[in-house]
C-alpha positions in Angstrom: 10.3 -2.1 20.7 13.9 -0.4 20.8 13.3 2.9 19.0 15.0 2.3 16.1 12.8 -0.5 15.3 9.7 1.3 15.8 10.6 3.8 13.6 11.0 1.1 10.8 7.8 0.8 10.9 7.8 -2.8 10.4 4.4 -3.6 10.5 3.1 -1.7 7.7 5.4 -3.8 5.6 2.0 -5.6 4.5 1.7 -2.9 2.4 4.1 -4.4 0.3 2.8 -8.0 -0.2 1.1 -6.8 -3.6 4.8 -7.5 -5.0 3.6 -11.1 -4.9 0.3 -10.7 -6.5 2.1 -11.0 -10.1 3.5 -14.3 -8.7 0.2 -15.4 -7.2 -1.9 -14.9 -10.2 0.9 -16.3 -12.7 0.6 -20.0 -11.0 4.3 -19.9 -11.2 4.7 -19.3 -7.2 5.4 -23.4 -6.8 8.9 -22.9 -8.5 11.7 -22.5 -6.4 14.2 -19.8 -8.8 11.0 -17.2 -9.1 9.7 -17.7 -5.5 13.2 -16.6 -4.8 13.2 -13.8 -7.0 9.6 -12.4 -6.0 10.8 -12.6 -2.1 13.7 -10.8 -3.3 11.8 -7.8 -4.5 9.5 -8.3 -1.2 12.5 -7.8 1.2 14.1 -4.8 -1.3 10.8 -3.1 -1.1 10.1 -3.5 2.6 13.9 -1.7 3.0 13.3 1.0 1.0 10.1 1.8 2.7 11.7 1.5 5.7 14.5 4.4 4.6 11.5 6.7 3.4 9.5 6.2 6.9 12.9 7.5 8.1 13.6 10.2 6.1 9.7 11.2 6.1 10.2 11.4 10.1 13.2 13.5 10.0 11.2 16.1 7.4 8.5 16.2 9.3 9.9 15.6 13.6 8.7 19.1 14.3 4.7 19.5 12.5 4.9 15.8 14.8 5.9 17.1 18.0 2.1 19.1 17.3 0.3 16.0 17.1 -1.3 13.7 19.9 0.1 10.1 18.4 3.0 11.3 16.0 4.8 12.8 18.7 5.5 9.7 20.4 7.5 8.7 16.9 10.7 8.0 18.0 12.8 10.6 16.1 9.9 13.3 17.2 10.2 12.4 20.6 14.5 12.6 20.9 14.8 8.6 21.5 16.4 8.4 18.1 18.9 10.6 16.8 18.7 12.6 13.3 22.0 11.2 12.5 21.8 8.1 13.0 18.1 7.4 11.5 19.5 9.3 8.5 22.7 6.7 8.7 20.1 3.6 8.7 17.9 5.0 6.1 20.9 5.1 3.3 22.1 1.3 4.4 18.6 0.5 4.0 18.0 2.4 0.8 21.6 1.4 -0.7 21.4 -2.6 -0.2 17.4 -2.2 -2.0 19.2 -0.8 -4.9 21.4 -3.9 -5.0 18.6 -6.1 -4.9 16.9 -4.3 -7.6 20.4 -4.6 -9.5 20.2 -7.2 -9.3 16.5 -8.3 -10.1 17.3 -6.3 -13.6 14.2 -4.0 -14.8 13.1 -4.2 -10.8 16.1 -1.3 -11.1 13.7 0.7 -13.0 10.8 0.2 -10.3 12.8 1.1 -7.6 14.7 3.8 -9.3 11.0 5.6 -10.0 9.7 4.5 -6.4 12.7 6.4 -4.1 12.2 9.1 -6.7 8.2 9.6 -5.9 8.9 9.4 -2.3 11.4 12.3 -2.6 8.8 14.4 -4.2 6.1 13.4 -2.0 7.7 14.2 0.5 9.5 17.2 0.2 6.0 18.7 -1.7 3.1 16.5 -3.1 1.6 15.5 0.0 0.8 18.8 1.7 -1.4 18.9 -2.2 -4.8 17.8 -1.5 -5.6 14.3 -4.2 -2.0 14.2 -5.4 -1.0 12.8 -2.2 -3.5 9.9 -2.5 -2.4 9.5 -6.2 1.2 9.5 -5.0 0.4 6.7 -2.9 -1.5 4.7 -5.9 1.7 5.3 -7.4 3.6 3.9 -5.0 1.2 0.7 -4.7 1.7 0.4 -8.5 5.5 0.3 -9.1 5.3 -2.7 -6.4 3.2 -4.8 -8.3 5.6 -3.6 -11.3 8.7 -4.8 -9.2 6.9 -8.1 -8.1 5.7 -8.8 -11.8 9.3 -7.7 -13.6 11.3 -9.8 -10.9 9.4 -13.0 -12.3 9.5 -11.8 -16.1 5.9 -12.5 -16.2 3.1 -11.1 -18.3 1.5 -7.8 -17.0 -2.2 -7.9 -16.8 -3.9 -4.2 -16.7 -6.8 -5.5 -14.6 -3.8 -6.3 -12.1 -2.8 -2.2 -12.4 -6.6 -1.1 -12.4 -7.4 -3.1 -9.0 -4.3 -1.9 -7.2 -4.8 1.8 -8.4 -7.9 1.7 -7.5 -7.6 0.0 -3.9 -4.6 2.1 -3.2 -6.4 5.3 -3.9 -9.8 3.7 -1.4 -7.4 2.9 1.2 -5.6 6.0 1.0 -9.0 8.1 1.1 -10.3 6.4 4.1 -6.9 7.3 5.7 -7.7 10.9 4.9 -10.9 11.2 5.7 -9.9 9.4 9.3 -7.0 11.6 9.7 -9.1 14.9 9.1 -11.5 13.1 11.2 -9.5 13.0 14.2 -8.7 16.8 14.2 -10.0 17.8 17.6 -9.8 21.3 18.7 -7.9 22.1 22.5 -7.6 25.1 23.8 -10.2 26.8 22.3 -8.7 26.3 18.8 -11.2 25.7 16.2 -10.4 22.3 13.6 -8.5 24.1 10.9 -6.2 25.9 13.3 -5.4 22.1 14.7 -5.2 21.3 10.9 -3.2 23.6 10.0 -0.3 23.4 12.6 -0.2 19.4 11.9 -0.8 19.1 8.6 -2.9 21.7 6.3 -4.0 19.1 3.8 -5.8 17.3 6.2 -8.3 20.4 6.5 -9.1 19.7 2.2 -10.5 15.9 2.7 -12.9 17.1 5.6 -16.8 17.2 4.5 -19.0 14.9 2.3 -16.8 15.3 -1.0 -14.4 12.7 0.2 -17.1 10.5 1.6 -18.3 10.7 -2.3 -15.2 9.6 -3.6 -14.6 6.8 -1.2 -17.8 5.3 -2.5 -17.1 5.7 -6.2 -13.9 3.9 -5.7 -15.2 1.3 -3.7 -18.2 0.6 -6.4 -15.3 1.1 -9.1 -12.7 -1.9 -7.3 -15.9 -4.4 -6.6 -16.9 -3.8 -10.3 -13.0 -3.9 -11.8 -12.2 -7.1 -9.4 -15.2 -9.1 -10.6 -14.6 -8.7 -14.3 -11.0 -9.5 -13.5 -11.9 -13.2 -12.1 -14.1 -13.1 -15.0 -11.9 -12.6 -18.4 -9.2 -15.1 -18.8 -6.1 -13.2 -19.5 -4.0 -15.1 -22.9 -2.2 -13.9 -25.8 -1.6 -15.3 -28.7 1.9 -16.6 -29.5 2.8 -18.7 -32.7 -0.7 -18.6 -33.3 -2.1 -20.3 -30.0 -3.6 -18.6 -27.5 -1.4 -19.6 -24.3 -2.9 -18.7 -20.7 -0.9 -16.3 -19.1 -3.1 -15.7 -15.9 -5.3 -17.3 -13.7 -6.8 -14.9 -12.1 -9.8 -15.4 -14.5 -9.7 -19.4 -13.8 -13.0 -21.0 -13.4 -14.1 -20.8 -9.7 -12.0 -17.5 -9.1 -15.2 -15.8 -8.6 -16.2 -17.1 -5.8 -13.3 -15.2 -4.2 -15.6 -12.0 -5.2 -18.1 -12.8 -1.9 -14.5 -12.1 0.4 -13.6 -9.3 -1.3 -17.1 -7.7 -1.1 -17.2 -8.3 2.5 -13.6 -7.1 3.1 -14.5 -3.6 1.7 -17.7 -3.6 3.5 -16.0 -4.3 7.0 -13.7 -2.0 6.1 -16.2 1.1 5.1 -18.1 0.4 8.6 -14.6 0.2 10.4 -13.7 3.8 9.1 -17.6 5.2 8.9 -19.2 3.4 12.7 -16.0 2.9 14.6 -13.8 6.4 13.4 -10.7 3.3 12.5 -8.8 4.2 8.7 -6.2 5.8 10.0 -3.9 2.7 9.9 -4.9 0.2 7.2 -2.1 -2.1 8.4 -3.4 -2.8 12.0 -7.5 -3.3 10.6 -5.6 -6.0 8.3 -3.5 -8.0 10.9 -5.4 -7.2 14.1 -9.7 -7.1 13.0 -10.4 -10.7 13.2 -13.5 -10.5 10.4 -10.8 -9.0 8.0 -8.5 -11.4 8.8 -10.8 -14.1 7.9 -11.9 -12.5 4.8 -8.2 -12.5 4.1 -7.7 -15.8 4.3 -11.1 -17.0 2.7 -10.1 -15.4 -0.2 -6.9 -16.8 -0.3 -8.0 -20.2 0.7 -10.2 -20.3 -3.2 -7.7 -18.8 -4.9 -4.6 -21.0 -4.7 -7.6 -24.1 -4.5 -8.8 -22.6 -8.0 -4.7 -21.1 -9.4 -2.7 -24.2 -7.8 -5.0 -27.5 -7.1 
C-alpha cells in the first residue's frame, strides 16, 4: 500500500464493528433511516481512529525506530512526512466530529473518545493495567456511539461483554508484545523493554496469564446469561421487548463464542500470535468460521 494508507491502519477498522452490536441486538437493523445512521457512526469512528493511529505514530516515530516491526511504520521509517500525517489526521478527526454532530448525543461519545486517546497517549499507556482499561474504554464509547446513533435502549450486559472482551483482547496483546521482547546484542529483556516500550516489561510473568483466564471465564459466564435474560421494560404498564439478544435460540450462539475464545487462547498461548487481534479475526480461518456461525443463529434467531 502507498504509505499513507498503511499508516491508516485500515484494517484494524474491525475494531470498530461493535458500533453495530446495539443495532444488531435491537432487530431494528432491517430499517433503512437507522441502518443509515448506525453506518454513519461506523465510518465517523473508523476516521477518528484513523487520526489517533496518526497522531500515536508521530508521538512515538522515535521509541519505533527501536523496534523490529514498528520501524517499518511509515512515518518511523521517513516514507510519510510529520506534516502531512499530522494534516490527514485533523481532516480525518474534523469531518468525525461532523458526523457525530450530526448523529446528536454520538457528539458526546466522540467528544469523550478523541479526549481518552489524548490522554492515553501522551501518558496512560506507558501505566501498566490503565492502558488495557483505556482500551476497554475506548471499546465502550463505540458501542455507546452505535447504540445513541439509533436512539435505542442500552442494555448493561451489552457494556459488561464489551468491557470485558476488550480488556481479554487487550491482555493477550500485552502478554504477546512482552512476549516478543528478544534480547540482541547481549541485552537482557528489560533493556529491549525499556528502549521500546517500558510497560511491556510489567505484563511479563504468570500474573497476566492469571488475568487473561479470569476474564475469559468472566466473558463466557457474562455472554451466556446475556442470551439468557430477555432484556424489557415496562412502559404504560406493559412490559415491551427491547432486546433480542435474550431471544429463544440465542444460546446456541454460546458453542461459537466458546470456541472463538478457545482458538484464540491457543493462538496467543501454542502459536506466540495476540499481537494483532485484527489479522487472527480476518485471516485464521477457524475464527472466521466461528464468526460467521455465530452470526449465521443470531440474525436466524433476531430477524427470521
Amino acid at each position: 500500500m502507498p504509505p499513507l494508507l498503511r499508516a491508516l491502519r485500515i484494517r484494524q477498522w474491525t475494531k470498530n464493528l461493535v458500533v453495530f452490536a446495539g443495532l444488531a441486538f435491537s432487530g431494528t437493523a432491517s430499517d433503512p433511516d437507522t441502518l443509515l445512521r448506525a453506518v454513519a457512526a461506523f465510518a465517523a469512528f473508523c476516521a477518528a481512529a484513523s487520526a489517533v493511529y496518526l497522531v500515536n505514530d508521530v508521538i512515538d516515530r522515535e521509541r519505533d525506530r527501536a523496534h523490529p516491526e514498528k520501524r517499518h511504520r511509515p512515518i518511523a521509517a521517513g516514507t510519510l512526512s510529520v506534516g502531512a500525517a499530522l494534516m490527514v489526521a485533523l481532516l480525518l478527526a474534523g469531518g468525525a466530529l461532523l458526523v457525530a454532530a450530526w448523529l446528536g448525543r454520538v457528539m458526546l461519545a466522540f467528544g469523550l473518545y478523541l479526549a481518552l486517546q489524548a490522554v492515553y497517549s501522551l501518558k496512560l499507556k506507558h501505566v501498566v493495567l490503565l492502558d488495557v482499561f483505556c482500551i476497554a474504554t475506548g471499546f465502550t464509547l463505540r458501542v455507546l456511539a452505535g447504540v445513541w446513533a439509533i436512539d435505542a435502549w442500552l442494555s448493561p450486559w451489552l457494556v459488561a461483554c464489551t468491557v470485558q472482551l476488550a480488556l481479554f483482547l487487550a491482555l493477550c496483546k500485552r502478554r504477546a508484545e512482552a512476549a516478543s521482547l528478544e534480547p540482541a546484542g547481549g541485552a537482557s529483556a528489560a533493556q529491549v523493554g525499556a528502549s521500546q516500550r517500558p510497560v511491556l516489561e510489567e505484563y511479563r510473568g504468570q500474573g497476566t496469564d492469571m488475568m487473561v483466564g479470569v476474564l475469559a471465564a468472566s466473558l463466557l459466564v457474562t455472554y451466556a446469561m446475556y442470551t439468557l435474560m430477555p432484556a424489557s421494560i415496562l412502559a404504560d404498564g406493559v412490559h415491551e421487548q427491547v432486546s433480542r439478544a435474550g431471544a429463544p435460540g440465542m444460546i446456541w450462539t454460546l458453542p461459537f463464542v466458546l470456541y472463538g475464545v478457545l482458538r484464540y487462547l491457543h493462538l496467543v498461548y501454542r502459536h506466540e500470535q495476540g499481537q494483532r487481534p485484527e489479522v487472527i479475526a480476518t485471516m485464521d480461518p477457524p475464527m472466521m468460521l466461528a464468526g460467521f456461525g455465530c452470526l449465521a443463529v443470531a440474525g436466524w434467531v433476531i430477524y427470521a
